[in-house]
N, C-alpha and C positions, 0 to 999 in steps of 0.2 A: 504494500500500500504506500501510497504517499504520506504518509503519516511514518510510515515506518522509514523510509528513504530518508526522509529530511530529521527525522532528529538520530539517524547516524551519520549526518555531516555536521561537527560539534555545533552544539548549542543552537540547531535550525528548525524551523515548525515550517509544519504546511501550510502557506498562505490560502485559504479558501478564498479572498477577494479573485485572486488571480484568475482562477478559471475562467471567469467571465470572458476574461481576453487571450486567453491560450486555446482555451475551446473551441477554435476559429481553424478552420481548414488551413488557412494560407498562411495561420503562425504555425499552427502543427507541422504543416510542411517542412518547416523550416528546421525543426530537429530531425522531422523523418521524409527526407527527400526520395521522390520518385516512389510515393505511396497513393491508390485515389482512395479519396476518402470518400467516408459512408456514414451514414446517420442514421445511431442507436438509440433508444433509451435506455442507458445503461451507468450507473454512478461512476466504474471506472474507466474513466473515459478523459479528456483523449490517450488514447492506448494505440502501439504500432503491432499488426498480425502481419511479423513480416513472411510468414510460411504462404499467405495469402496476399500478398502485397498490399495489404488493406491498411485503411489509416481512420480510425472508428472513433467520432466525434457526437456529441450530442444533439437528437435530435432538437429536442430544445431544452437548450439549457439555464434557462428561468425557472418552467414549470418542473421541469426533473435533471436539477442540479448536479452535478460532479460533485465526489467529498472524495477528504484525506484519507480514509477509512477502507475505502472501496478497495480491494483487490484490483487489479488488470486480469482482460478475456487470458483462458490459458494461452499459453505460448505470447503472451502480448506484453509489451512491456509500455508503460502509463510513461506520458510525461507531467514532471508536478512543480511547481510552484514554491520552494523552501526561501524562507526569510528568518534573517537572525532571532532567537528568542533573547528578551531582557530578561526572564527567569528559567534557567533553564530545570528540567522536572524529572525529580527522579524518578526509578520505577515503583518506590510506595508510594508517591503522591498520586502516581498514573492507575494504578493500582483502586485505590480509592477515589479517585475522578468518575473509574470505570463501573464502582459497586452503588455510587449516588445515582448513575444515570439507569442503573438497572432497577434503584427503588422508583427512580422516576416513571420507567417503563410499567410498571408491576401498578403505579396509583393512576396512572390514564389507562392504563388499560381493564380497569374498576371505574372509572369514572364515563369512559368511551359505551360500556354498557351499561351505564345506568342512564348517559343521557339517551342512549337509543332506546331505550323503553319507554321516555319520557315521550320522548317525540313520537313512538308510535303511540302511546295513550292519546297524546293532544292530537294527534289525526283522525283516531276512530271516533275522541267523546268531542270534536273540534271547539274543544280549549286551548286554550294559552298555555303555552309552555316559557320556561324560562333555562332552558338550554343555552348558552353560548355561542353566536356562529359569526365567523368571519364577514368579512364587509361583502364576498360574492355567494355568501347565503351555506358556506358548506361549514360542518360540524366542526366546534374549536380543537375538540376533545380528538378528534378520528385527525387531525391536521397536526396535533401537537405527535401524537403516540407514533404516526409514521414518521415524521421528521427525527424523531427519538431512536424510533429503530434504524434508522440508513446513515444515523451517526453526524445529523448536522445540525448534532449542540451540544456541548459538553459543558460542564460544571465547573468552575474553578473556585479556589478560596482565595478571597482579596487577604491581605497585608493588612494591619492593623490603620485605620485612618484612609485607605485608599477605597476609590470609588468602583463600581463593577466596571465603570464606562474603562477607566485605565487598566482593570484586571483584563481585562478580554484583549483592548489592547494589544498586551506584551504577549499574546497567544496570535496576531494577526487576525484576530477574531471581533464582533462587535454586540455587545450587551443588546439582548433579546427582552426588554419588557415584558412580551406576554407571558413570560414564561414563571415570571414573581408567584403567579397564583397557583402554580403548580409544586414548587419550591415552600410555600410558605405553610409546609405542614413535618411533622414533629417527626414522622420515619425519616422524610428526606433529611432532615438539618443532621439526626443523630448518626445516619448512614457519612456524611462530609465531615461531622467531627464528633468520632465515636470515642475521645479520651480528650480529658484537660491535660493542658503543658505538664503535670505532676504524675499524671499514668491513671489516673481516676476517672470513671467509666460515665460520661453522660446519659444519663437515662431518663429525665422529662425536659421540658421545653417550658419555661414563663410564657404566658400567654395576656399579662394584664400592660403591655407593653405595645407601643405604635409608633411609626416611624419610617421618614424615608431610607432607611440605614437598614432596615429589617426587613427578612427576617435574620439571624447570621448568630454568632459567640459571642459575646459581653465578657473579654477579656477582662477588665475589672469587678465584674460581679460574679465569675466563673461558672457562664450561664448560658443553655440556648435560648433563644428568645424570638418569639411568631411577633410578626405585626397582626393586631386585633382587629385593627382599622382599615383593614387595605383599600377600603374604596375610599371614605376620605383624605388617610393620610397613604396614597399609594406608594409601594417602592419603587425607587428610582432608578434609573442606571450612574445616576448623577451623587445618589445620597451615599453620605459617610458619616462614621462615628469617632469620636477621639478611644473608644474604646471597644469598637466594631471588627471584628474580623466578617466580611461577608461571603456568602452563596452566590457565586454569580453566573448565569443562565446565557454562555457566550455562544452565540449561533453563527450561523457562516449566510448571509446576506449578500445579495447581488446591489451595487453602488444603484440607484435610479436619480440620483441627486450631485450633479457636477457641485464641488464646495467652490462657487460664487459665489459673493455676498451684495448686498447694496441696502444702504442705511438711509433709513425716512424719518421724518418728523413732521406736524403741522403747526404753522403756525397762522396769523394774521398782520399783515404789514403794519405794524406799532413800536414805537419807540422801547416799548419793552419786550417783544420779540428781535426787535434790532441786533444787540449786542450780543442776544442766545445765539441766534442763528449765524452770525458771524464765527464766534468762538467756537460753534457747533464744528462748524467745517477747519478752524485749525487744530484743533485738538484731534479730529480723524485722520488728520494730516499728519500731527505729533507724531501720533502713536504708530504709525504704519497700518493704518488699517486697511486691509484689503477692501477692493470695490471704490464704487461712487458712493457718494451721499447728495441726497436729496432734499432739499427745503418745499412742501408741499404748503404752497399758499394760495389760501384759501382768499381768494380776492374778487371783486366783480359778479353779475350774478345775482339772483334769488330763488335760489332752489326752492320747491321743483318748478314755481312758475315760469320764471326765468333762466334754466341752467346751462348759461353761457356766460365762462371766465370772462375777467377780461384779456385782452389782446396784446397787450403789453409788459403789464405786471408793475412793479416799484422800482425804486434807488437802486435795489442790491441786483439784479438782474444779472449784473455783468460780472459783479464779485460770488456771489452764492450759485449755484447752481441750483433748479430750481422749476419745478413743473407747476402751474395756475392751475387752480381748480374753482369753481365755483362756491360763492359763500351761500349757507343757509341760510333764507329767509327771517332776518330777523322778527318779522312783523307778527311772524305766525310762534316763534318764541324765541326769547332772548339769550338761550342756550349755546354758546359758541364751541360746547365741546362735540355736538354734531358735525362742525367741518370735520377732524378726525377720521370718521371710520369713510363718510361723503368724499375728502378728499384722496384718500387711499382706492376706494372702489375708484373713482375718476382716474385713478394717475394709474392703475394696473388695468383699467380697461381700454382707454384711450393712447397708451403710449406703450410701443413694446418692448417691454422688460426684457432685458436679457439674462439677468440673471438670477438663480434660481434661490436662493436663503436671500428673505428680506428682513431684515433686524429693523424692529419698531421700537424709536426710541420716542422721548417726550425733548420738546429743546432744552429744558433745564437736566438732559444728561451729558455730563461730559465725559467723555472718554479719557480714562486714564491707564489702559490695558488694550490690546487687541484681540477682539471675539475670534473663535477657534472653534465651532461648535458645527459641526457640519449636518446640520440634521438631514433628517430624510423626512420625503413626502408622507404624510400623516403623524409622522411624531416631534411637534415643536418642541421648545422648551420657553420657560418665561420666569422670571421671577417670585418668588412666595409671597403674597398679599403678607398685608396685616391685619387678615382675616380669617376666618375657617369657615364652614359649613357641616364642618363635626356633630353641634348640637340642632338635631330639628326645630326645635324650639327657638334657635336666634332670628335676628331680625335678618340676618343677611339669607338663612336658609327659606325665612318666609317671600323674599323678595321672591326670588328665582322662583323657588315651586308656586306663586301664583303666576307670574308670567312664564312657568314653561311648562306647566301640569300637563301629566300626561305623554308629554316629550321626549325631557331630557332625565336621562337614566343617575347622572350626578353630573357634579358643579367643582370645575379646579378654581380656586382661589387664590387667583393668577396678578400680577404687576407689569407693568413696565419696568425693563423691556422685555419685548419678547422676540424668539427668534425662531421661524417659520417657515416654511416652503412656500413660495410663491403661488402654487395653483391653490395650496391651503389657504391663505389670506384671499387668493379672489373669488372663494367661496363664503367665505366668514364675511368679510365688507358690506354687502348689501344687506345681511340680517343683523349684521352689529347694530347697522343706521337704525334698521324696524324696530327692533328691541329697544334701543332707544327711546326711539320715538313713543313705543309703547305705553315705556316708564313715564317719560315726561308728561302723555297726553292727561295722565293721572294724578297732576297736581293739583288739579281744579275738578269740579265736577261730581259726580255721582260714584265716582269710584276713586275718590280722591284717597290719598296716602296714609294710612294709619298715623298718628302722631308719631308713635314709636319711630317710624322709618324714617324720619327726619328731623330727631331729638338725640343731640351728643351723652345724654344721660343714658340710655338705652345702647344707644349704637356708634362705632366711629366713623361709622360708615352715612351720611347724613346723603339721603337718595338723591335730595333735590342735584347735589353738585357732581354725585360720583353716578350718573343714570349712565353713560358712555362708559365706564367700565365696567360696568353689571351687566350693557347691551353687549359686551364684547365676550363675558364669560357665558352669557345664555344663545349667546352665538354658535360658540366651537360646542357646548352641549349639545343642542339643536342637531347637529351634525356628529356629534360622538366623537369629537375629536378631542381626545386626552393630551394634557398639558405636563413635560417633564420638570420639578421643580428644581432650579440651578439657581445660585447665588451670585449675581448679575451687575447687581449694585449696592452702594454701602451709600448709608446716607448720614452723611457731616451733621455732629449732634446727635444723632442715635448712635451709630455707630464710631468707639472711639479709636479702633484697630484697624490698623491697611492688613487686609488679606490680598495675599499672594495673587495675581490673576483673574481678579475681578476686573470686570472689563471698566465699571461704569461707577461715577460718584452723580447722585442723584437727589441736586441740590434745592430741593421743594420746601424746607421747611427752614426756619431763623438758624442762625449760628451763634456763637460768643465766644471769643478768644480769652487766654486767661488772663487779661488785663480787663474783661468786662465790656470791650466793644462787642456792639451788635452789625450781623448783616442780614438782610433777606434780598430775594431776587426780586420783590414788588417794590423793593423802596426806591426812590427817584432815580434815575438814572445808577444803578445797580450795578451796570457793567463798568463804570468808570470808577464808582467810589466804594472802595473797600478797604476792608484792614488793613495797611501794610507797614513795614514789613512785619512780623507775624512776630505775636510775643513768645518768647519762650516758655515751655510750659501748656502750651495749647496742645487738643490731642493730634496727634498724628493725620487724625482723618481729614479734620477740619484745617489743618496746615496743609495738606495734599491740595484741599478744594483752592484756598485763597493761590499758593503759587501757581493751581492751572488759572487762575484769574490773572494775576498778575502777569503771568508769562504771554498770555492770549492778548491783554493791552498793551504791552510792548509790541508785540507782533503787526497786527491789525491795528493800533489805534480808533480814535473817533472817522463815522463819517461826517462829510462837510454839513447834513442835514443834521447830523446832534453837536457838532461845531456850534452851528450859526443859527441853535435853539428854533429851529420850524417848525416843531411838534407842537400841536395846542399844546399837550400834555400826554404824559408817560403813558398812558393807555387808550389815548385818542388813536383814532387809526386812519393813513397817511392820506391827506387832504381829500377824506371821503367827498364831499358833495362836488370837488372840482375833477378828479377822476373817474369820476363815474359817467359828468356830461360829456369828459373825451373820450369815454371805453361806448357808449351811444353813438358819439361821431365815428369814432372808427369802424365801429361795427356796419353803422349804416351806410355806408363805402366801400368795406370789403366784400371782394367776392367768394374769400374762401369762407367754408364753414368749418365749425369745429365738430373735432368724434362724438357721437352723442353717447350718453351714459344710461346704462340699463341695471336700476334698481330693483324692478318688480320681479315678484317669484314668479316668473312666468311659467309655463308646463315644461320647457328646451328648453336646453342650452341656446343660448344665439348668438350671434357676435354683436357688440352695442351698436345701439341705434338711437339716435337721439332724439327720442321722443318723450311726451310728459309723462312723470308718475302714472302707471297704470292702476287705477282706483281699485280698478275688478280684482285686485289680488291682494287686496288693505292690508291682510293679517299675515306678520312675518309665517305663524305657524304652518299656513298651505305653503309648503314645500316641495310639491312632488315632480322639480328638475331630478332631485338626488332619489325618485324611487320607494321613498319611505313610506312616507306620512300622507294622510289626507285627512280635509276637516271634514267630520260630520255633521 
């Protein structure tokens, strides 16, 4: 096997990404010249029968993958794929890798027949069943137990402190999610670590314990331990413990996600988005961040009566880079954090993306780190709110389950930023806005807002201001799209410690140095007047935030517009009534039209067409582009 070949060439594992690009006739060729190839389904593959001058490749090798595991056809000898390991493994670790995956075999293939019973009861008595099935409708249970037996996914035990994401890793392998719930029961944990460091036999599992780190060893409590919680607080491929050794569930995965990135934000042309969105783009600069960054300004326009940008845009044009989108109607409410998801749907509909990870940042994030996160299509990652949805009873879990009853299965208690697959956010954009909208239409009226939901005594979560973040979590619910939780940004004053490779300092709330000055981002001109230079004693975090301030006004300086004070005022925004009579002038002059934008849940898919709000589909809940749902 390949597996066997490459860890007798010291310290090398079988690269399973590889196949994808070996698996090709005309690279095959290239080891085994003047072979014709033929197309098998078969795991050990690609293989040369030179008895047959045959060169035996897979028929498709998406649906029925190569593994390291596979044997070659007799007389056939496989070409594979070996890359250095960082840990290399001896034969008891291999040993006990091999006895985890056979308890794992042994509990789907108990769980594979119990959901098949399930399912045929809900067929004959046509009830609901609550079986498990992947997103093309086949059994989770029958998908995990054959992946299990053809050997593409193996168990590994992380390092005290280290993540599964880097456990799998150093195997050329990539941490498998779905696999937590399979893992997160008391045979598999004891079968990976069947003795403590001292020779002492584990034999139960804490189960009053939850966590992204779990389920895994509690080296200091000399303890296995289940996550209780796993739909609230799911495990992660991301989550670590200072006292965690973990289970980690590393599958062999075909790349479908080129790691491009491109960074968004929206703002409003205002003297206090000014200085953001300026220092936005040196600081992505700073750090070497891969990709563009984008200024998504929301300018000209009254959605949906009106939803045509303007034509021109503002001052920074030439300095920011920078896509128009149309502003939401103020008249109809005075909510400006609806440009947000309005100008994201606008800017991935009308303009073609090239690149496939879009990182959603807010402009008060600065970049002090370069993102590394290369997700794949359906599993983002974002931030951990400063919330839960744990207790049904709170206000934040009441929110959701009345605007997605019936819907959405659970609720990630997600932040900025987040980091996503591009076709994933151009699914989520249009029902972020609905959801929204939904929330807000309930400020007034008959179905107005519990006090609760918008009283700091109750909740920190106060609906009227955070509706756009709650539209964005019953968004990716809506769609079943699970959010992985990563530690993203550290925010100056909560948090006093620089962690290693955080990308982002996310500076929303006041500061105070240890001399007792004050800063916040609202206060007058903000980007120019800050602490400096920084007193000794101040924490670390907050001294990180002020030198990227500092550093960023050396750089960039003032523009001549906050030079030569043109702004009514720091929140006023830029000469509203006189750019809007020239974005009418231009408009009614030009011949070009702009892409138009397609909000409504229509029944297809379409390519945008710029026509108005379509009314007949009011309620984000009719969904049925994506096949699911219908309203009754």
């Amino acid at each position: 096997s390949c597996s066997h070949v490459c860890t007798s060439h010291d310290a090398r594992v079988c690269a399973r990404d590889w196949f994808l690009f070996i698996d090709v006739c005309s690279v095959a060729q290239k080891a085994f010249p003047n072979l014709r190839c033929s197309e098998v389904s078969q795991a050990g593959v690609p293989a040369a029968v030179e008895e047959r001058a045959e060169l035996r490749i897979s028929h498709d090798s998406k649906a029925d993958p190569p593994t390291c595991e596979a044997e070659p056809p007799p007389h056939g000898v496989r070409l594979c794929a070996c890359v250095p390991a960082a840990n290399k493994r001896d034969i008891v670790t291999t040993l006990g890798e091999t006895a985890v995956s056979d308890v794992v075999k042994k509990v789907l293939e108990e769980l594979d027949a119990s959901d098949r019973l399930e399912l045929s009861r809900a067929k004959l008595s046509g009830a609901t069943h609550q079986v498990p099935v992947e997103a093309d409708g086949a059994q989770l249970s029958t998908r995990l137990l054959t992946d299990v037996s053809a050997g593409r996914v193996s168990f590994f035990k992380s390092q005290v402190t280290e993540t599964c994401e880097a456990t799998c890793k150093t195997q050329a392998l990539k941490c498998s999610p779905r696999w937590f719930g399979v893992v997160n029961r008391c045979e598999v944990l004891m079968a990976a670590f069947p003795q403590a460091p001292d020779g002492t036999y584990l034999k139960t599992c804490g189960s009053q314990f939850y966590g992204h780190d779990l389920p895994g060893y509690q080296t200091e409590m000399n303890q296995l331990l289940l996550n209780n919680d796993i739909e609230n607080f799911p495990s992660t491929c991301g989550g670590r413990g200072d006292f965690t050794r973990r289970l980690c569930p590393c599958a062999y995965k075909y790349p479908n996600t080129r790691v491009t990135y491109h960074t968004v934000f929206n703002v409003q042309s205002k003297q206090y988005f000014e200085w953001q969105s300026r220092y936005s783009v040196f600081w992505h600069k700073q750090v070497g961040q891969a990709g563009p960054i984008t200024r998504l300004l929301s300018m000209g326009g009254k959605w949906p009566t009106d939803p045509t940008p303007h034509p021109t845009g503002d001052h920074l044009m030439a300095e920011v880079p920078t896509h128009i989108a149309p502003q939401y109607d103020y008249s109809i409410d005075q909510y400006v954090a609806y440009n947000k998801p309005l100008s994201i749907a606008h800017w991935l509909q009308t303009t073609k993306v090239k690149e496939d990870i879009i990182i959603v940042a807010d402009p008060d994030c600065a970049y002090i780190n370069k993102v590394d996160y290369p997700v794949e299509e359906g599993a983002p990652i974002a931030t951990q709110g400063y919330y839960s949805f744990k207790s049904k009873t709170s206000v934040e879990w009441q929110i959701a389950e009345h605007y997605c009853k019936g819907i959405c299965k659970h609720f990630d208690p997600i932040a900025v930023p987040v980091i996503i697959h591009r076709n994933d956010l151009l699914r989520i954009a249009p029902l972020w806005l609905k959801y929204t909208e939904d929330i807000r239409r309930d400020r007034e009226g008959p179905n107005k807002w519990p006090i609760e939901w918008n009283d700091n005594r109750f909740t920190v979560n106060r609906i009227e201001w955070v509706a756009e973040m709650f539209g964005y979590v019953l968004a990716a619910a809506h769609l079943d799209l699970r959010h992985e939780m990563v530690d993203l940004q550290l925010i100056p004053s909560v948090h006093k410690r620089l962690t290693n490779a955080v990308p982002f300092l996310h500076y929303h709330v006041r500061i105070e140095t240890s001399d007792h000055k004050f800063w916040n981002k609202g206060d007058d001109h903000a980007g120019q007047r800050f602490p400096w230079p920084v007193k000794e004693g101040t924490d670390p975090v907050t001294t990180r935030l002020l030198t990227a301030l500092h550093e960023a006004y050396q750089a960039v300086g003032d523009t001549d517009r906050t030079k030569n004070n043109r702004w009514a005022n720091y929140f006023s925004e830029w000469d509203n009534a006189k750019h809007e009579t020239s974005r009418r002038r231009l408009l009614s002059s030009s011949s070009s039209s702009s892409s138009p934008l397609n909000i409504s849940s229509a029944t297809t898919h379409v390519s945008p067409s710029f026509t108005s709000w379509n009314r007949a589909h009011e309620h984000p809940r009719v969904n049925n582009s994506y096949g699911r749902e219908t309203l009754v």
